[in-house]
N, C-alpha and C positions, 0 to 999 in steps of 0.2 A: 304567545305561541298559539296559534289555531288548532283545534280539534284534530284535525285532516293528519295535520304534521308530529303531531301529541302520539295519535296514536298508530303511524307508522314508526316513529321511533321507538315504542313499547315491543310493536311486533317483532322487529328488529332485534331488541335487546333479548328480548322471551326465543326465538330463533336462536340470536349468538347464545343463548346461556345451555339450548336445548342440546347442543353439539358435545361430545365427548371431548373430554380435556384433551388427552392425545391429539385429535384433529387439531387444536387449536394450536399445539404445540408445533406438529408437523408444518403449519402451515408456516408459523414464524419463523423454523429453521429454513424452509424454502425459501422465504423473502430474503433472511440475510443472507444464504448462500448466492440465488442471483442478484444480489446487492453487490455484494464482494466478486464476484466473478466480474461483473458491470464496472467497476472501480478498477480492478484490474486489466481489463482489455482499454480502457481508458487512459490511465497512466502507461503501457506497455505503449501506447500508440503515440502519447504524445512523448515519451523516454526517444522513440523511434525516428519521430519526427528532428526532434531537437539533437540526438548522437551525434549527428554529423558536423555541429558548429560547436562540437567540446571536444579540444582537444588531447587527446588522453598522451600519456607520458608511457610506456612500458617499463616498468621496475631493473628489466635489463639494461636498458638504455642509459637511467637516469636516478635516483632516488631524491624524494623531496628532503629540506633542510630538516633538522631537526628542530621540532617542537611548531613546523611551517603547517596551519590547516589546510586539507585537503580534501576532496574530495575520491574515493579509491575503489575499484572493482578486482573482483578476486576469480579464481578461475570455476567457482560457482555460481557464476554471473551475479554474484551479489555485490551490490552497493551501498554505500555508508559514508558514513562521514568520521575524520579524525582529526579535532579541536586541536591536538601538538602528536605531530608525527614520533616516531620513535624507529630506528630500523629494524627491530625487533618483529615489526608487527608484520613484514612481507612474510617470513616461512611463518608466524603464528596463525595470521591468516589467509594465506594462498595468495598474496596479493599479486595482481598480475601489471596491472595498469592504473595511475594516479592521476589526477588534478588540482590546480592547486586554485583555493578560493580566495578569489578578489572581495572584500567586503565595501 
């Protein structure tokens, strides 16, 4: 390693160590939070994208077989997945609308 590069990394280091832990801290929760925000608008956009060629089933309509994996949304727009259905689980979990997965 060359002189030049030796001792811009030193200054660097001596700088990062000069900063109050707090700052350092602050700044990492920043990063994950716009991380996570990033990964969010991400996945909502491609969720958005793809919605329209998954056909969903309304719980009203239809219920899936028992112990049939699924795919299900509930009326807090949450999604999951259920390895063996059970009918139990529509009022346990608000379920509104299913799919069922092809492996």
């Amino acid at each position: 390693m060359n002189n030049e590069l030796k001792e811009k990394m030193q200054q660097a280091a001596k700088e990062y160590a000069s900063f109050p832990a707090d700052a350092h801290i602050k700044k990492a929760k920043y990063i994950v939070e716009s991380q996570s925000r990033d990964f969010i608008a991400g996945a909502s956009a491609m969720y958005s994208e793809l919605a329209p060629l998954v056909e969903w089933v309304s719980v009203e309509d239809r219920l899936p077989e028992e112990g049939e994996l699924i795919l299900w949304k509930n009326k807090y727009k949450l999604v999951s997945v259920v390895d063996e259905w059970n009918n139990s689980y529509k009022e346990f979990y608000h379920i509104t609308h299913w799919r069922k997965i092809e492996l």
